[in-house]
N, C-alpha and C positions, 0 to 999 in steps of 0.2 A: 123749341121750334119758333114762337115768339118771336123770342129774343134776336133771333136766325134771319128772321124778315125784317125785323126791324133794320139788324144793320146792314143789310143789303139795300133795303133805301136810303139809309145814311150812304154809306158809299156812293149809289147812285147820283146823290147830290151832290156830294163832294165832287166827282167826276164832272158833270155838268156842270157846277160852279167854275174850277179848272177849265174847262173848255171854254164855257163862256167870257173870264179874263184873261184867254188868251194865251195861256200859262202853255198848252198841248195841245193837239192838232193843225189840222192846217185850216189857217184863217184864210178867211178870201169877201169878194165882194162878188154876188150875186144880183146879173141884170134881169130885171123879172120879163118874162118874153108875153108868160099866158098865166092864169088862177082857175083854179076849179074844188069843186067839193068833192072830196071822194066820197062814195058810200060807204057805211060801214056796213052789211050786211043788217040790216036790222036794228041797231041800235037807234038810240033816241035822236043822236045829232050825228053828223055828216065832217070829218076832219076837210080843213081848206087845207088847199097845198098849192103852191104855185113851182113854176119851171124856168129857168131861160140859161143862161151863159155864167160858169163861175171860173174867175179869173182870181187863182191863189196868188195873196200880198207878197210873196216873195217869188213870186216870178214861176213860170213853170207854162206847162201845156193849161190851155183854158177847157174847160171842161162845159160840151154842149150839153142840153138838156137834163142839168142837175137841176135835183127835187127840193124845194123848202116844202117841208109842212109843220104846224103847228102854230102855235097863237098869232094872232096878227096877221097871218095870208089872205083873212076874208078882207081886209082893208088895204089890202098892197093893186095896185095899179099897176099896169105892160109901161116898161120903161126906168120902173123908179130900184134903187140898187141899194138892196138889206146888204150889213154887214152879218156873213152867217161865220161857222167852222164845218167842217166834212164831219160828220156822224154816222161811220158806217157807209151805205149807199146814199141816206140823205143828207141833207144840208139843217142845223137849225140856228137860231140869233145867237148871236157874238153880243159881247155888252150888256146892258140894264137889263132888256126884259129877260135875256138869258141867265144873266145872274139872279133875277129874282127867282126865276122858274128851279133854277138848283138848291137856292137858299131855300126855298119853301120843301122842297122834297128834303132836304136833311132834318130841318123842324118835324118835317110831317116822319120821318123815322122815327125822333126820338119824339114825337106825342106816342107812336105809336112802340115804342119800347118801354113805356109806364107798362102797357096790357100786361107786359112780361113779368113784370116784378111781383104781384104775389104769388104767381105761379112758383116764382123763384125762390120767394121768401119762405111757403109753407110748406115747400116741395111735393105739394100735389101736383098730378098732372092733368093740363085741361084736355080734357073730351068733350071732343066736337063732335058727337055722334049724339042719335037720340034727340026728344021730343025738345024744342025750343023750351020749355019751363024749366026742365033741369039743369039746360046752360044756364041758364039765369041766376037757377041758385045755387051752381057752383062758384058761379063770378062774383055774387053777392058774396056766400058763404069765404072766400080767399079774399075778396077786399076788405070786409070787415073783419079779417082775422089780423091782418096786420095795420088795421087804425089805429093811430098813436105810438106807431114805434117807425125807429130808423127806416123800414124797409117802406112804410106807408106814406112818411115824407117827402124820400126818394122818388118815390111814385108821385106826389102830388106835385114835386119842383119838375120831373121830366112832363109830366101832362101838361104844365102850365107853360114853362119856356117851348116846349112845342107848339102848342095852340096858339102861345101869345106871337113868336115867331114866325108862324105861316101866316096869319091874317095880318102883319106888317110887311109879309112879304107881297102879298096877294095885292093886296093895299098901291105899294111901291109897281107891282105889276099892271093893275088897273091903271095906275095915273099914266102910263108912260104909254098908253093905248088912246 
């Protein structure tokens, strides 16, 4: 099951990287008309979204009152024109910070596909039920079972090119904000 999520954020990224170089979907240019926060019902922070007129690169009906939300709408200003792609109903960045946000969710897969590997390697199955102490020492108990072999390697090259991969991503994301 793991494993299962893992590569569905891998794909995720890979998708959004694609979109973001332009590779599929429909590209366009986005005139920002209005910006606001939406609420999330409760949660700690408020997603920005802005609105206005998206006019796709290759020609076609313009599209009024399409939505950007995601990084960088608290900083966008009525007037100024992101290059986004269609995602669905919304709109999100085309280019850099787009490509970083997809680079970073494939890394962040495969950090998160180490978790899988002594599950895989000692073929115990993890149970996520029960008091937090016992997760713990079954996580322990399966990663210390395959330190120093092939399987615990593998797990330390995927945690690392993960880890080290999102925060060059994150990195390249912040600078371009």
């Amino acid at each position: 099951m793991l494993l299962l999520v893992a590569l569905v954020i891998c794909a995720a990224g890979v998708n959004m990287t694609l979109t973001a170089a332009k590779v599929k979907g429909v590209q366009g240019t986005l005139t920002v008309e209005r910006c606001w926060k939406q609420s999330r019902s409760g949660k700690a922070f408020d997603e920005p979204r802005c609105s206005g007129t998206f006019r796709p690169d290759e020609g076609g009906e313009p599209v009024a009152n399409a939505e950007y939300r995601g990084g960088g709408a608290a900083n966008v200003a009525a007037g100024e024109e992101l290059q986004v792609h269609q995602a669905g109903a919304t709109y999100r960045l085309s280019g850099g910070k787009g490509l970083a946000q997809g680079v970073m969710a494939l890394f962040g897969g495969l950090a998160f596909s180490a978790l899988a590997v002594p599950f895989l390697a000692t073929g115990i199955q993890p149970r996520w039920f029960g008091r937090g102490e016992n997760r713990t020492r079954v996580l322990a108990m399966v990663t210390f079972g395959i330190k120093g072999t092939t399987a615990g390697r593998v797990r330390n090259v995927l945690l690392l090119v993960g880890l080290v991969g999102m925060a060059i991503s994150y990195i390249t994301y912040a600078a371009m904000s």
